[in-house]
N, C-alpha and C positions, 0 to 999 in steps of 0.2 A: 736119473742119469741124464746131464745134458748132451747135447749133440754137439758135434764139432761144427766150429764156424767155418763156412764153404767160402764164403766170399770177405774176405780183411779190408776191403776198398770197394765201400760205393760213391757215388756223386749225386748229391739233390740237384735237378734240374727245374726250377719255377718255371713256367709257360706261362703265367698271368705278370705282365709288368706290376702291378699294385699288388701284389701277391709278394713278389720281388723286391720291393721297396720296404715292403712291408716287415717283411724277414730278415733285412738288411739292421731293421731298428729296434727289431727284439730278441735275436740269435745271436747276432754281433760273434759270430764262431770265427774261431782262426786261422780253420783252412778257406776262406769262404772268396771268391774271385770271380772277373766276371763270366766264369764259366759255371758257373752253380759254386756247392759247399759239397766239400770232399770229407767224407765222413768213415769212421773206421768200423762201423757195421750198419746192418739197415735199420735194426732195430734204433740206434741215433739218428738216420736220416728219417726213419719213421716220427722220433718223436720231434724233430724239428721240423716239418711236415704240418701234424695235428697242432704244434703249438700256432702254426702260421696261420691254421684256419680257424682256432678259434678266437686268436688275436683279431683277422678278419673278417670276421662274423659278429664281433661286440662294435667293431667300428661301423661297419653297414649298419647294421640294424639299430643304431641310436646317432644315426646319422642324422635322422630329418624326426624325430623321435623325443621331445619335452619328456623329462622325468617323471612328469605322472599320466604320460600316456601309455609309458610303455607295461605291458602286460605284466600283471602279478606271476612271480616263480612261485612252481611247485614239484614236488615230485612227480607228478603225472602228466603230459601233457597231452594234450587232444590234437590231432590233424585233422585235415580236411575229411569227414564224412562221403561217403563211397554211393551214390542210389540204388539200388536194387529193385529187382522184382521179385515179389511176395513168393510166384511158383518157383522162381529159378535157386532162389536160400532155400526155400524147400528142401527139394532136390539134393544142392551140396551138401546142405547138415544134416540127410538123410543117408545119401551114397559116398560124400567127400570128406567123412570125418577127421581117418588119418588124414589126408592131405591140411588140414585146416588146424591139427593138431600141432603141424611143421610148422606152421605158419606164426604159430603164436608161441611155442617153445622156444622156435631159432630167433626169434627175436622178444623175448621175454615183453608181450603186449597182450590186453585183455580185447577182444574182440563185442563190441554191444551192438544189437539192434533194435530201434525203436524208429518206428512211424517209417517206415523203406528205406531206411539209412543205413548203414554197419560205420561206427567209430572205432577209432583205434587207441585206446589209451596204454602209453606205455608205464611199463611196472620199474622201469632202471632211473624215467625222470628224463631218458638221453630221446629228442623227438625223433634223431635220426631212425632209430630202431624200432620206430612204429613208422615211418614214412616208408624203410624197407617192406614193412608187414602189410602196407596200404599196395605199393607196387605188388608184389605175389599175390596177392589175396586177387586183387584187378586181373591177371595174367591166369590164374585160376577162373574165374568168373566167367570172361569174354571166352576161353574156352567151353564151359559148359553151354554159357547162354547162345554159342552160333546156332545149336543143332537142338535145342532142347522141344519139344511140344506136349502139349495137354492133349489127350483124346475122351471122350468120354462113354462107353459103353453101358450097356442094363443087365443086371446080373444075374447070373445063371448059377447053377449045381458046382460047387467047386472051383470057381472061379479064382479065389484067393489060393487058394493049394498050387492051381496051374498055374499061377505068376509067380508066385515062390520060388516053385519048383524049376518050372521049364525057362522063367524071364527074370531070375535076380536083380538085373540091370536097370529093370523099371520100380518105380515107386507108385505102390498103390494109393488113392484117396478116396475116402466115401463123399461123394454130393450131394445123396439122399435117400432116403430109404430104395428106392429099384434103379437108383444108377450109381456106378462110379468113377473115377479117373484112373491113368496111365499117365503117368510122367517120365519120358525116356527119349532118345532121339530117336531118329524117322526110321533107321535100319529093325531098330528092337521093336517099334510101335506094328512095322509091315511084319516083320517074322511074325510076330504075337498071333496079330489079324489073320495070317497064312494058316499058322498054325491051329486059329479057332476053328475056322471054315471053310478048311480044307484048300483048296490050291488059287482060289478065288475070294481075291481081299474084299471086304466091305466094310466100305469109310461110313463110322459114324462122324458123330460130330466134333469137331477138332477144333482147339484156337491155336492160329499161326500167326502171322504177321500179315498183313492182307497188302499191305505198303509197299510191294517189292517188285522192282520190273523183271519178267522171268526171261531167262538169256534161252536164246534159240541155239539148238544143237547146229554148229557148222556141217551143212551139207554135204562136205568134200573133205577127207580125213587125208592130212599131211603123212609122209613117208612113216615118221615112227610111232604115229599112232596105227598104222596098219598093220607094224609089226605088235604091237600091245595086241591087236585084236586076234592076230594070227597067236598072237601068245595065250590067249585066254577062250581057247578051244577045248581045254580042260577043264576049265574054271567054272564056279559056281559065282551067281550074280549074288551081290553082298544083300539082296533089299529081299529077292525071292526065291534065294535059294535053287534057283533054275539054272541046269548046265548052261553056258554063254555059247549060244551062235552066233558064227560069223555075222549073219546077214543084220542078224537083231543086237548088234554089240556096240554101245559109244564106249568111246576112251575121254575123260576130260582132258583138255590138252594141257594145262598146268602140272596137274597134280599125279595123270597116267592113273586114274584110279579107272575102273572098267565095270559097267553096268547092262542094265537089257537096256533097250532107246524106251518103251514102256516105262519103264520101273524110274528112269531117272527122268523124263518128263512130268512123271505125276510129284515127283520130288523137288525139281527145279519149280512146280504150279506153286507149294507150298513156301518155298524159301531158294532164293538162287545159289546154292553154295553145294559142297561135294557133300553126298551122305554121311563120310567117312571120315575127314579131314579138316571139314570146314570152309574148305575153301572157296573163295566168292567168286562167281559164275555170274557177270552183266552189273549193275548198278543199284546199291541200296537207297530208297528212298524214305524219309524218316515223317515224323508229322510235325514239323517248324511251320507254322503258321506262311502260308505261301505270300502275303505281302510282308515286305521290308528291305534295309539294304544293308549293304558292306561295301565301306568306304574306307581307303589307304592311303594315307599321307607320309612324312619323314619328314627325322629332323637330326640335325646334326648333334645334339646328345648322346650319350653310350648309356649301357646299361652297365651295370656292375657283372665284371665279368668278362665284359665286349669293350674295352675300352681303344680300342682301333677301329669302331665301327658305329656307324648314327643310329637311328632308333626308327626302328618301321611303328608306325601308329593306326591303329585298326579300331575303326568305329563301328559297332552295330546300333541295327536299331529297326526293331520288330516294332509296329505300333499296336491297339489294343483292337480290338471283334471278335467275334464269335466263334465258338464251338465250330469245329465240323465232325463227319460221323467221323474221322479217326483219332477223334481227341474224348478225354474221360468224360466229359458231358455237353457229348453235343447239345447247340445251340443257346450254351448259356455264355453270358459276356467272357472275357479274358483281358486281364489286365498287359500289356506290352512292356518293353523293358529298350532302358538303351545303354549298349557296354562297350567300354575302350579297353584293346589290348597290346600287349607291347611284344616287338620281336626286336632281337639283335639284325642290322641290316649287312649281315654278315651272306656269305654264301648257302650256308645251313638255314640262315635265319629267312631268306627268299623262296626258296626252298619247301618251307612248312606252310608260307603264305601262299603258294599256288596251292597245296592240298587242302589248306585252309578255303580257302575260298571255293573251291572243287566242294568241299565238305557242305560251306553255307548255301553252293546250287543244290546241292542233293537234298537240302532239308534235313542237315542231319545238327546242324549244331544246334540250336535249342530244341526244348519242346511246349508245350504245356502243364503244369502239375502244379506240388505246395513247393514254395519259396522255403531250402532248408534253411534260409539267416532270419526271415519273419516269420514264418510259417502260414504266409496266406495261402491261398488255396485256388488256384484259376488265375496263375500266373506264368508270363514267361519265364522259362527258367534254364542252365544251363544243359546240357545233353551228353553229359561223361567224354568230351572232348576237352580237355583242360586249357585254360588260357592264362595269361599272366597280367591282370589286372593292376597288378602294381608293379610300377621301375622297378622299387628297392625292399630290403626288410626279408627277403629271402624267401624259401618254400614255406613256411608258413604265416605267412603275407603274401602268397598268391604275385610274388617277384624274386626279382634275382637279390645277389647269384642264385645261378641254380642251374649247375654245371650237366644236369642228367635230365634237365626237361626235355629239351629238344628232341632227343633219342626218343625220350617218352610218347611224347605225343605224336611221333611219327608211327609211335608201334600200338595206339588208339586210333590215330586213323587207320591205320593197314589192317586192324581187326574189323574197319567199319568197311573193306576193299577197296578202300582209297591209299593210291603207294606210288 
């Protein structure tokens, strides 16, 4: 049974002049004026819509494009490769199944991993719908990965029965015969500990991030964090399970989550962000090699997309030396790297250039590791902050259009506390 048509009259409104012109030369419809095309249901303003953009998309991308350069068609196609860390896939293909199950259903794509990579090939042949599965799967990840740690203890009578039992939330690992891990974030790691030895935690050995400047609790608690505290005279502190005194109470001021001053100092030691939340608490600092620069130019060209707007031009350039201890093998050479990227010089487009550059102080846009396009190994390499290395040719040509990066990489840096 169909439904009845609610709306008899819509209007396609273009917002991209060459979108416009564009449409002009392959819809040729005859209600069409220079107020948009008035169409008699949406499903027709839909499909004159999708005809414009893939009309769009054949002309950019064989724009600058020789006929035998341009990539062989398949039904599958591959996007950009996601890096990972070994412990934090773990974890999700351990605790995140359903959620990863959504991920590859709603968008009918095969998920693979090899060498700290996760590709995304999709099963329809259509790239959009594995680019969709690459954004979720990202949105997924940077959630786990804010709060996640390793701990490693020595094993006792029953030890597997009680994390079963009493800490579902963590994932067990064997290390070696008399030790094993805890993979969980920091609230389930300290319950555990609480709960092994009694009301006095003790830290074995732990990998965190060691990189992170830890944010100093504000001395002097503004009006409504007093009332959070006045609030949480009932409350149990989320790390130790200890009723919340006044005198021993922080409230984070962002996020109003409410701790013992104890319990979230030894938490902020390990990573500056809420226990609970995630939320970042002072300045993350990453391991990008501390010599190099970032340099900004303009030019009065558009990008596809911004065509009322010049071209911001962003130069890096890391040059090559050595290891330090926070990179995979101190002390041995490192090869440098030099990359140009492109913004629309748009309001938006300015915009991501101050967090950008806010980003390459902190150390956060490259790192050291294997190069995912050669596969060398002791290279600079990009750092899950995405750039757009080419004008043209679209999101998978690492350019425009590409109507949703912007947004993107705004909500990659804000995972990194930059906003």
């Amino acid at each position: 049974m169909s439904l009845p048509q609610i709306f008899t009259r819509v209007r396609l409104l273009p917002t991209n002049s060459d979108l416009s012109k564009l449409h002009s030369k392959t819809v040729n419809h005859k209600y069409e004026d220079v107020n948009g095309v008035a169409c008699k249901s949406f499903q027709e303003a839909e499909d004159i819509y999708r005809k414009s953009v893939i009309e769009q998309t054949a002309c950019d991308g064989s724009r600058d494009l020789r006929q035998e350069e341009r990539p062989a068609q398949s039904d599958s196609l591959v996007i950009e490769p996601v890096k990972v860390d070994d412990t934090v896939m773990y974890y999700i293909e351990k605790m995140k199944t359903k959620e990863l199950d959504i991920i590859k259903k709603r968008n009918a794509v095969i998920m693979k991993q090899d060498n700290r990579f996760v590709t995304f090939l999709s099963q329809s042949g259509k790239s959009l719908h594995a680019q969709f599965a690459r954004e979720q799967f990202i949105t997924l990840y940077q959630k786990i990965a804010t709060g996640l740690q390793t701990r490693t203890y020595y094993y006792s009578p029953g030890i597997n029965v009680l994390c079963q039992a009493e800490f579902p939330e963590l994932v067990i690992t064997h290390k070696d015969e008399k030790r094993f891990q805890l993979i969980g974030n920091f609230i389930s790691l300290e319950r555990f500990e609480t709960f092994l030895n009694g009301n006095t935690p003790r830290y074995s050995q732990y990998q965190t991030p060691n990189n992170t400047k830890v944010y100093e609790t504000p001395s002097k608690q503004n009006v409504e964090q007093q009332k959070s505290i006045d609030q949480a005279k009932d409350e149990a502190c989320p790390i130790c399970l200890e009723p919340l005194k006044t005198s021993e109470c922080t409230v984070l001021p962002k996020c109003k989550h409410r701790f013992c001053k104890d319990c979230l100092k030894r938490a902020f030691q390990l990573k500056p962000t809420c226990p609970i939340c995630g939320e970042i608490y002072g300045s993350l600092t990453g391991t990008q090699p501390k010599e190099g620069s970032m340099t900004v130019s303009r030019d009065s060209s558009f990008l596809p997309g911004y065509a009322k707007y010049g071209t911001i031009v962003i130069s890096y350039h890391i040059p090559s030396g050595r290891q330090g201890d926070e990179h995979p093998n101190p002390g041995m050479p490192y090869q440098g790297a030099s990359r140009i990227a492109y913004l629309p010089d748009s309001t938006e487009g300015k915009k991501v250039l101050k967090l950008l550059q806010r980003a390459f102080d902190q150390r956060l846009t490259f790192t050291i590791g294997r190069s995912s396009t050669t596969g060398q190994n002791n290279v600079v390499t990009w750092n899950d902050i995405h750039h757009k290395t080419s004008r043209d040719g679209g999101p998978t040509c690492y350019g425009y259009p590409d109507p949703d990066y912007l947004k993107r990489v705004q909500d990659e840096l804000k995972a990194k506390g930059i906003d």
